[in-house]
C-alpha positions in Angstrom: 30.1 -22.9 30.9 33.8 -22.7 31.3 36.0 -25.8 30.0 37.0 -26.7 33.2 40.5 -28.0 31.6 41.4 -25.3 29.6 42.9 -22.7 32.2 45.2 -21.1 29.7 44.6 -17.5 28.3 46.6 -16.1 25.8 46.9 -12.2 26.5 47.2 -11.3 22.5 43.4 -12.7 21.9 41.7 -12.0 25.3 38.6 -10.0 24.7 38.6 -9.4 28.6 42.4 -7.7 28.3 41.1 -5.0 25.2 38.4 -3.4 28.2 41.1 -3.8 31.1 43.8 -1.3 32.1 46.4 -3.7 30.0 44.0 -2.5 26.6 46.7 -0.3 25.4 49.8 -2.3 25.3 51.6 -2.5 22.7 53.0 -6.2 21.0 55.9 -5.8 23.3 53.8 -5.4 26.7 51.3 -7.6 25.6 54.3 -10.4 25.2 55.8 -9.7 28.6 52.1 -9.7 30.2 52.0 -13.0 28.9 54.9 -14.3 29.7 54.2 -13.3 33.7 50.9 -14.2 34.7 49.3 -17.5 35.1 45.9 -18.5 34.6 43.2 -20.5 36.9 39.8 -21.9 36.9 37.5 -21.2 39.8 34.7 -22.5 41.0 32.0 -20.7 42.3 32.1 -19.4 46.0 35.8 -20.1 45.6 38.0 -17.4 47.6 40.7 -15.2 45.9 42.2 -13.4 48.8 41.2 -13.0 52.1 40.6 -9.9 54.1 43.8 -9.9 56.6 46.3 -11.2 53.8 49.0 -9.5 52.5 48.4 -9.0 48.6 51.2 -11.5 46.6 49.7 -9.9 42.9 46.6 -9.0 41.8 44.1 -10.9 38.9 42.8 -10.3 36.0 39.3 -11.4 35.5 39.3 -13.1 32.1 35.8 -14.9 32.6 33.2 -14.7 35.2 31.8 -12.0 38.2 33.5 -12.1 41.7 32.4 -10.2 44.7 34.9 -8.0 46.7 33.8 -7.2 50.3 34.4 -7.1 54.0 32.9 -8.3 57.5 31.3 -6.9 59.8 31.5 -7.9 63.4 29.0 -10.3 63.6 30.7 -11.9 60.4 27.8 -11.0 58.0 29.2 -9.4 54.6 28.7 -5.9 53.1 29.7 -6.3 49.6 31.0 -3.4 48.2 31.7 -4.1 44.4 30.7 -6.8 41.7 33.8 -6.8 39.0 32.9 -8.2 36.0 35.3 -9.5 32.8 38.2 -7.0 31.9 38.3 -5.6 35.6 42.1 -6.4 37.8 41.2 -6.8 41.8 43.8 -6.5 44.0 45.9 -4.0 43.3 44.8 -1.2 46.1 46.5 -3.2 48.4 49.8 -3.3 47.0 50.3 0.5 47.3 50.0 0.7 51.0 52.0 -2.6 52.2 48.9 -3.3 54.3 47.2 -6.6 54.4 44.3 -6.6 52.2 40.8 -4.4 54.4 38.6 -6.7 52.1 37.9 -10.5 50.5 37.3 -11.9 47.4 35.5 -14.5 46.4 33.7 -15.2 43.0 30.2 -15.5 42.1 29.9 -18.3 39.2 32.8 -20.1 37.2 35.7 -17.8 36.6 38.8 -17.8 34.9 41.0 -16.0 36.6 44.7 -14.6 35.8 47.6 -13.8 38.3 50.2 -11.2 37.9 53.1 -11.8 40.7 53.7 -8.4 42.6 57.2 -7.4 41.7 55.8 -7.6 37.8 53.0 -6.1 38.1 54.9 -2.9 39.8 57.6 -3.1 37.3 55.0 -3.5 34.5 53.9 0.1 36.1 57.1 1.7 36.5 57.9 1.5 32.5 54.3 1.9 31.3 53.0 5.0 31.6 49.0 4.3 30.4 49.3 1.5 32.5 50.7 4.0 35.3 47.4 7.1 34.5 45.1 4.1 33.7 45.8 3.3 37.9 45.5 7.1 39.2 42.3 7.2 36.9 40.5 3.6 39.0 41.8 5.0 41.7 40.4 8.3 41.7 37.0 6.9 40.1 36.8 4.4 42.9 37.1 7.1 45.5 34.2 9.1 44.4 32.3 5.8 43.9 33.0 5.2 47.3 31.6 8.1 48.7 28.4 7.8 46.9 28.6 4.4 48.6 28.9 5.6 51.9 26.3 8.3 51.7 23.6 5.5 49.9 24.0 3.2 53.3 23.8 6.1 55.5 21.2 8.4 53.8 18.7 6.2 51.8 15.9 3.9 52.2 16.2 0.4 51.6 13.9 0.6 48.5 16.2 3.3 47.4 19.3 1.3 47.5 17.7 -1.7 45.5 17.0 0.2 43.1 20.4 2.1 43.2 21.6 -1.4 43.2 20.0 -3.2 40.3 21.1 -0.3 38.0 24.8 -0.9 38.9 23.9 -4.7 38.6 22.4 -4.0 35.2 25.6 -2.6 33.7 27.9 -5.4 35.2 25.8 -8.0 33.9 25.2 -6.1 30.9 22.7 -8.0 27.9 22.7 -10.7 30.9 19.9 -11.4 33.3 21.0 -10.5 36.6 22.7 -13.7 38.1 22.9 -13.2 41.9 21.9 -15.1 45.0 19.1 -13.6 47.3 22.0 -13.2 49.7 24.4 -11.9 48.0 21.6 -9.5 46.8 20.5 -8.3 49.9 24.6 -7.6 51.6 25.0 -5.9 48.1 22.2 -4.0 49.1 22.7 -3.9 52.6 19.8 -5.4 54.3 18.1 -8.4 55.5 17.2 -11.4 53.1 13.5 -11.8 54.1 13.5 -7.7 53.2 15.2 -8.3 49.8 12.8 -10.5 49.0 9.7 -8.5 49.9 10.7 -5.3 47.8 12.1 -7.8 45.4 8.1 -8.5 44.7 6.9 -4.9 45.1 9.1 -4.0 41.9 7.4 -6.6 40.4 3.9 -5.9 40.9 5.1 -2.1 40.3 6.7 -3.3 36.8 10.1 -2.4 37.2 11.3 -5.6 37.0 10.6 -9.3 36.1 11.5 -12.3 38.4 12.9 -15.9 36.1 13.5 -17.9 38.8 16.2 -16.7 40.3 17.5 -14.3 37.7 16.1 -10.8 37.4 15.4 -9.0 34.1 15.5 -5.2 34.4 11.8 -3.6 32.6 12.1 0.1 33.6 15.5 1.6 34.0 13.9 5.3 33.6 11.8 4.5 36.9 14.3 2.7 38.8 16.6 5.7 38.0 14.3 8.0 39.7 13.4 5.9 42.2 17.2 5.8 43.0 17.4 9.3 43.0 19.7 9.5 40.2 
């Protein structure tokens, strides 16, 4: 649980910065990082931008999981990525001068910090591993995207969940997996009542157990061939 009145993070000692693109600054950067960005508690469900907003900066996630997606015309969401601790959202936008094609919101307590836009692109133009560290994310999330794309289009439902709890499994890490029904199934990209039912098949098939409403990963190997991985 997050102490709701401590929003301050001090960039020198955040665990979360060491994993983030900002992990090889040096005492200089590091000082200058800190002395731009701001920090915020959320709560959960909380928005952080909106899809159709122009981008003002981007956030680091310090603490917490938050949920980037978009809307389809009927207004039900496809989520497209879970970022975890460490990861900066936001940013994609920037380079364009669009508005932003997606929303975030967050999935439990966060703390969240903000880097102001004309920092965050000067912080870019003198850093050069902060500069590659970008063209690498960028060029990741493009193939990631594609596999994406051709999961939606291509596979079964049961195929996806399973596709999906392995990516789940690495964001939430030694975690159980911590996420709504809902959430679950536009993750996935499906109904709820669906979810649900294969939700129960990979329990009675041993691939994973059900506490509650967290799920506990038992057989990676088969989920990994079931997702055709």
């Amino acid at each position: 649980m997050l102490e709701k009145s401590h929003k301050h993070v001090s960039c020198a000692t955040c665990e979360a910065r060491k994993s983030s693109l900002f992990g090889d600054f040096c005492d200089h950067d590091v000082s200058q990082l800190e002395e731009d960005k701001s920090c915020a508690y959320y709560k959960k469900n909380q928005p952080i931008f909106l899809e159709g907003s122009f981008p003002r900066g981007v956030y680091c996630i310090n603490q917490g999981k938050v949920k980037v997606f978009a809307r389809g015309d009927e207004g039900k969401e496809q989520i497209i990525h879970i970022a975890k601790e460490g990861e900066i959202i936001g940013f994609r936008a920037m380079f364009s001068g669009e508005p932003y094609k997606v929303a975030a919101a967050t999935l439990e307590e966060c703390n969240i910090c903000f880097i102001p836009k004309e920092n965050f692109l000067s912080m870019i133009d003198e850093n050069p591993s902060l500069r590659n560290g970008i063209m690498r994310e960028l060029s990741k999330e493009l193939g990631e995207r594609a596999i994406f794309i051709t999961n939606l289009a291509q596979k079964s439902v049961r195929e996806r969940l399973a596709f999906a709890l392995l990516i789940l499994g690495d964001v939430y890490g030694q975690d159980l997996i911590n996420l709504t029904r809902e959430d679950m199934a536009n993750f996935v990209g499906t109904a709820t009542e669906t979810l649900i039912r294969l939700l129960k098949d990979f329990k009675e098939e041993g691939l994973i157990e059900i506490h509650t409403r967290k799920l506990e990963i038992l057989n990676k190997e088969k989920l990994l061939k079931l997702a055709g991985k």
